[in-house]
MARSEMI-568914 format. One record per residue (C-alpha): y, z, x. Coordinates in steps of 0.25 Angstrom, whole numbers, padded with zeros to 4 digits, always signed. Each point is the difference from the previous one (the first is absolute). Last residue first. Example, Ala and Ser with C-alpha at 12.3 -4.5 7.8 and 13.67 -1.06 7.14 Angstrom:
BEGIN
-0004+0029+0055 -0014+0002-0006 
***
This chain:
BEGIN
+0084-0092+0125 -0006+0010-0010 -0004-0011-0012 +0008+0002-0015 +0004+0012-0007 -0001-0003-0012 -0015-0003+0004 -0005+0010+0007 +0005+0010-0012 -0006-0008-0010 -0013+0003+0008 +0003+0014+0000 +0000+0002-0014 -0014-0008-0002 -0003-0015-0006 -0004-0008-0012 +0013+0007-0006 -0004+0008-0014 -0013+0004+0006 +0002+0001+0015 +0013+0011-0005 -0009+0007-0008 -0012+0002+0010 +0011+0004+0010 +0005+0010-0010 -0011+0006-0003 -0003+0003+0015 +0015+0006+0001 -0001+0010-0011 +0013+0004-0002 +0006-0011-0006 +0013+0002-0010 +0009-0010+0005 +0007+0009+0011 -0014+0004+0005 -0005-0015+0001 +0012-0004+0010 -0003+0013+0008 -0014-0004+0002 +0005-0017+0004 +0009+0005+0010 +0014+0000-0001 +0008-0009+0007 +0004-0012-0010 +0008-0010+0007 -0012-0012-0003 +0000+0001-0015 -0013+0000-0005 -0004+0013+0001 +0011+0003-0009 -0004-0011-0011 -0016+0004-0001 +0006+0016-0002 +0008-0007-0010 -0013-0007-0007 -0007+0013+0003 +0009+0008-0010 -0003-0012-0010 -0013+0003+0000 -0001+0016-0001 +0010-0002-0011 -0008-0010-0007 -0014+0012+0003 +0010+0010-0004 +0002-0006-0014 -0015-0005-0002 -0005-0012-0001 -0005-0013-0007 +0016-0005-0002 +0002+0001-0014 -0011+0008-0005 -0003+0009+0011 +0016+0003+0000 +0001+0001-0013 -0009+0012+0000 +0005+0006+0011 +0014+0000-0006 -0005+0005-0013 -0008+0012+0006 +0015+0003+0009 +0007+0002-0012 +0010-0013-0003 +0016+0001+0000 +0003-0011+0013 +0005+0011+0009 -0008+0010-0006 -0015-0008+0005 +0007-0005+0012 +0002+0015+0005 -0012+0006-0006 -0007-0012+0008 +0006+0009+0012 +0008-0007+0008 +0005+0006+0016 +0012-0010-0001 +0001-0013+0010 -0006-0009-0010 +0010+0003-0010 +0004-0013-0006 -0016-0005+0003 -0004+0010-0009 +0010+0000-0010 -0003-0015-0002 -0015+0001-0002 +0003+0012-0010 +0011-0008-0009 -0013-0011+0000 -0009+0010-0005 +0011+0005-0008 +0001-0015-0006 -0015-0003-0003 +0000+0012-0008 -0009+0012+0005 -0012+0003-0005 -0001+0008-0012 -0008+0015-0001 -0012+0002-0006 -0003+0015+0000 -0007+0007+0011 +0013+0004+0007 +0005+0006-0013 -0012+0010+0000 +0005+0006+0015 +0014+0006-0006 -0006+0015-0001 -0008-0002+0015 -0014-0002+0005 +0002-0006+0015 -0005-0015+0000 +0013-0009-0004 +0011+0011+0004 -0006+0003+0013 -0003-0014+0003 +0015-0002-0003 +0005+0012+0009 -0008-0005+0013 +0004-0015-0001 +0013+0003-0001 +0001+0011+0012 -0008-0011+0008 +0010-0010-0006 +0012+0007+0005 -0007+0003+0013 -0002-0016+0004 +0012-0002-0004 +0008+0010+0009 -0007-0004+0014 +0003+0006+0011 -0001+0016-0006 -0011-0006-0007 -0007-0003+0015 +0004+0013+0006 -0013+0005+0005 +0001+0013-0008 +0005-0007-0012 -0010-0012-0001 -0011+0009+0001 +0003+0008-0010 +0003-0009-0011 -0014-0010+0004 -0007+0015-0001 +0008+0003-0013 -0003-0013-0005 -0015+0000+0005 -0002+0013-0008 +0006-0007-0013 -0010-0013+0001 -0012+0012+0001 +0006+0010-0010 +0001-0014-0009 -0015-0005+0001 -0005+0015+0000 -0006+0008+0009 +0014+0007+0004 +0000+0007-0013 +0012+0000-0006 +0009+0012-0003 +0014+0004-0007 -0003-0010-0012 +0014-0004-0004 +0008+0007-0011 +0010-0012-0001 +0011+0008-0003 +0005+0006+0014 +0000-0014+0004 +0009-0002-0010 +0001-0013-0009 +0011-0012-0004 -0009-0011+0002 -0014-0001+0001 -0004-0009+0012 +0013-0003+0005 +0006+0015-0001 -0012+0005+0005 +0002-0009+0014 +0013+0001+0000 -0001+0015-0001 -0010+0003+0009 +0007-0009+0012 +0014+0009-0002 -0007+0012-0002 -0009+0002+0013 -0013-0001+0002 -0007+0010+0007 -0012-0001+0010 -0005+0013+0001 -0011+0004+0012 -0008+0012-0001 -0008+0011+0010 -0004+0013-0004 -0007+0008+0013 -0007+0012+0004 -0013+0000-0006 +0007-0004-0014 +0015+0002-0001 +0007+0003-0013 +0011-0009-0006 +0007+0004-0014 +0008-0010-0004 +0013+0001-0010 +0007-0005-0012 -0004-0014+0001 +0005-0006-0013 +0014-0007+0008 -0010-0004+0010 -0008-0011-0008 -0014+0004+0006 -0011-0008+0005 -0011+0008+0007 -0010-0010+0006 -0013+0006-0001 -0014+0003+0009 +0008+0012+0009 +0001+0008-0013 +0013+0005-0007 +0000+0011-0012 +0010-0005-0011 +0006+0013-0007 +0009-0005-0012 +0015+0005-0002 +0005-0012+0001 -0006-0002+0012 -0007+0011+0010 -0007-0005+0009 -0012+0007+0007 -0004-0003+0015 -0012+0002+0007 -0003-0005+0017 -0002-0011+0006 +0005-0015-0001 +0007+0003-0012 +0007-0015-0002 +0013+0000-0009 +0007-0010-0009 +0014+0003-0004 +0010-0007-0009 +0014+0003-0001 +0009-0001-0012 +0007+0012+0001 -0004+0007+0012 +0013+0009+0005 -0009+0012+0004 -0015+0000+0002 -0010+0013+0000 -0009+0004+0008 -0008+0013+0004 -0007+0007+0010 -0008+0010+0002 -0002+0003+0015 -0014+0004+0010 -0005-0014+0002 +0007-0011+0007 +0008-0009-0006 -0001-0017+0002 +0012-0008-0006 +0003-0015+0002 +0010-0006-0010 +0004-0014-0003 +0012-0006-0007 +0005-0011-0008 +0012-0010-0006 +0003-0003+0015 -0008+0006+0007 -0001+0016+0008 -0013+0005+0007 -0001+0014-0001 -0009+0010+0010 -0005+0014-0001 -0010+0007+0008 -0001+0017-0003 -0003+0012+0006 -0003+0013-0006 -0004+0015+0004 -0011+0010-0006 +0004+0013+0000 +0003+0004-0014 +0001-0014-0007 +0014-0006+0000 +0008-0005-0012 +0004-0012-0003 +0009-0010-0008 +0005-0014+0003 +0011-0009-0005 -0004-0015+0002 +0014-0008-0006 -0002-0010+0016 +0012+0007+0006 -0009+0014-0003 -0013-0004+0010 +0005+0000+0011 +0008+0011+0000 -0008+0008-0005 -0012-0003+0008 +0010+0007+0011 +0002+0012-0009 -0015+0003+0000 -0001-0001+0014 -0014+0000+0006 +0003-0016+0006 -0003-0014-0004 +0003-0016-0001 -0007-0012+0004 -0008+0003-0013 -0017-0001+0002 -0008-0012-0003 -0007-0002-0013 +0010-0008-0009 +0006-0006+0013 -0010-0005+0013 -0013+0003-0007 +0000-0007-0012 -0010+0002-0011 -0009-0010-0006 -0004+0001-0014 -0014+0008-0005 +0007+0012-0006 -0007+0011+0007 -0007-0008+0009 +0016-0003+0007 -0002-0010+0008 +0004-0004+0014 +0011-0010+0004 -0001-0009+0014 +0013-0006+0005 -0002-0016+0005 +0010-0008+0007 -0003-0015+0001 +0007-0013+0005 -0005-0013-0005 +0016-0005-0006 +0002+0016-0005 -0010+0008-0005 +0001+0014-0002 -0012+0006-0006 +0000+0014-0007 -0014+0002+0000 -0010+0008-0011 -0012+0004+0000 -0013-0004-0007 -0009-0003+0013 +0000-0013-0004 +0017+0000+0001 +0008+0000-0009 +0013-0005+0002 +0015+0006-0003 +0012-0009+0002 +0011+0008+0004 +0014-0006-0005 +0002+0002-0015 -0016+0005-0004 -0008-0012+0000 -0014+0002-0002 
***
């Protein structure tokens, strides 16, 4: 599968690669599984350890309250604490890493939320929410999902020694163009999402690999570099969410819904290639031209055989195709694909060959001519 910049193969031995592939060149990284749910885990970011750490409680503090995480503890009787913290900060999306060692009882809670969405791995330890006045007990085999402004609090115990999470969080602005192009003039808060899903499951799997595609792409930089690419992670993230997590508003997703007219579908074209340049969600285009996001997929497959992102995806190489054609561009060929939205760079070549009969540095040889 294809999970916005990290190919993931299965190998006969049933685990899973991240391949980077570029014009014959290969750079593997091998990913474990998790037997308790049967998906592959990473070992570099959803189950390595924080950059951060210390014993001071104060110090977490501070790391942690920038971000709306307010924490409470109280210490044992003579047992001591340390914890390992990191955030990872996007645009339109954020990343923390937290390990806690055994011996406190803490608390969170969120300020300043409205509109957010969190999704939160328990890599070891228990948890217990506490959202809209409902106890939701955690497990390392689901995906917590919880609309922020109902999370009241979390309780987080270590088990032999250790609790261990990482929390992608989506921030308002993304979540509400997405909720308002899918259903209109609705809170987050009054959805009532489903606060778990089992990692098992078709969606917990496509979900995990979002967070893992999310976290990755922070800590290494790649979103930071590439705005598009992260607005349609985040997009993609939300919508699935909506689509296949059990909600209030989930019913008028199954009903019939109408394509499209001909002359959004157009509208929509033209949008796109006016604003090329922008970090565009299909929210985007979908409000610009007064469609829901449903109709505008539909009227895309009916018109033109494909889907919204997949035309934008075209077009975007197509300008790609033009900079690497004229002969006073500098930039490599990687940082070209970045600013348009590519962050998988073997992907990107197979693209490119596809659409152009050739590959990206070939058109680059060419513009700019023989080395005399």
């Amino acid at each position: 599968m294809e999970a916005f910049g990290f190919w993931l193969v299965r190998s006969q031995s049933g685990r899973y690669v991240r391949q980077w592939d570029i014009e014959g060149r290969r750079d593997r990284f091998a990913y474990g599984r998790n037997p308790a749910v049967g998906i592959c885990m990473v070992e570099d970011i959803l189950a390595g350890p924080p950059t951060r750490s210390g014993s001071s409680f104060q110090e977490l503090l501070e790391l942690l309250r920038p971000h709306g995480i307010n924490a409470h503890s109280s210490p044992k009787p003579g047992e001591s604490f340390r914890w390992q913290a990191d955030v990872a900060v996007g645009a339109g999306l954020d990343v923390v890493r937290t390990e806690l060692s055994a011996g406190w009882d803490w608390r969170y809670s969120y300020g300043n939320t409205a509109g957010e969405l969190a999704l939160s791995l328990l890599n070891a330890g228990k948890a217990e929410m506490l959202i809209s006045g409902r106890s939701v007990q955690r497990t390392p085999s689901e995906l917590a999902i919880v609309s922020l402004p109902t999370l009241q609090e979390q309780k987080v115990e270590a088990v032999g020694g250790r609790y261990a999470s990482v929390t992608l969080t989506l921030h308002t602005s993304m979540v509400t163009k997405v909720l308002s192009a899918t259903f209109g003039n609705t809170a987050l808060e009054d959805l009532n999402l489903t606060p778990k899903v089992d990692l098992s499951t078709s969606a917990g799997q496509i979900l995990y690999e979002l967070i893992r595609a999310s976290a990755a792409g922070l800590y290494d930089g790649i979103l930071a570099r590439s705005p598009k690419a992260g607005a349609l992670l985040s997009e993609a993230a939300i919508q699935l969410i909506l689509e296949n997590v059990p909600h209030r508003l989930i019913d008028r997703l199954n009903r019939a819904h109408l394509n499209a007219p001909p002359r959004h579908v157009r509208r929509a074209v033209e949008y796109m290639r006016a604003n090329l340049h922008l970090p565009l969600t299909i929210a985007d285009v979908a409000g610009t031209v007064g469609v829901s996001s449903r109709s505008l997929q539909s009227g895309f497959r009916k018109i033109h055989g494909t889907t919204p992102v997949a035309y934008l995806r075209q077009i975007r190489l197509e300008a790609i195709h033009h900079e690497l054609s004229r002969p006073e561009n500098l930039l490599p060929v990687s940082e070209v694909a970045l600013k348009w939205g590519f962050t998988h760079m073997g992907r990107f070549a197979a693209l490119y060959r596809s659409a152009f009969g050739l590959y990206p540095s070939d058109t680059v040889r060419q513009a700019r001519g023989p080395i005399s």
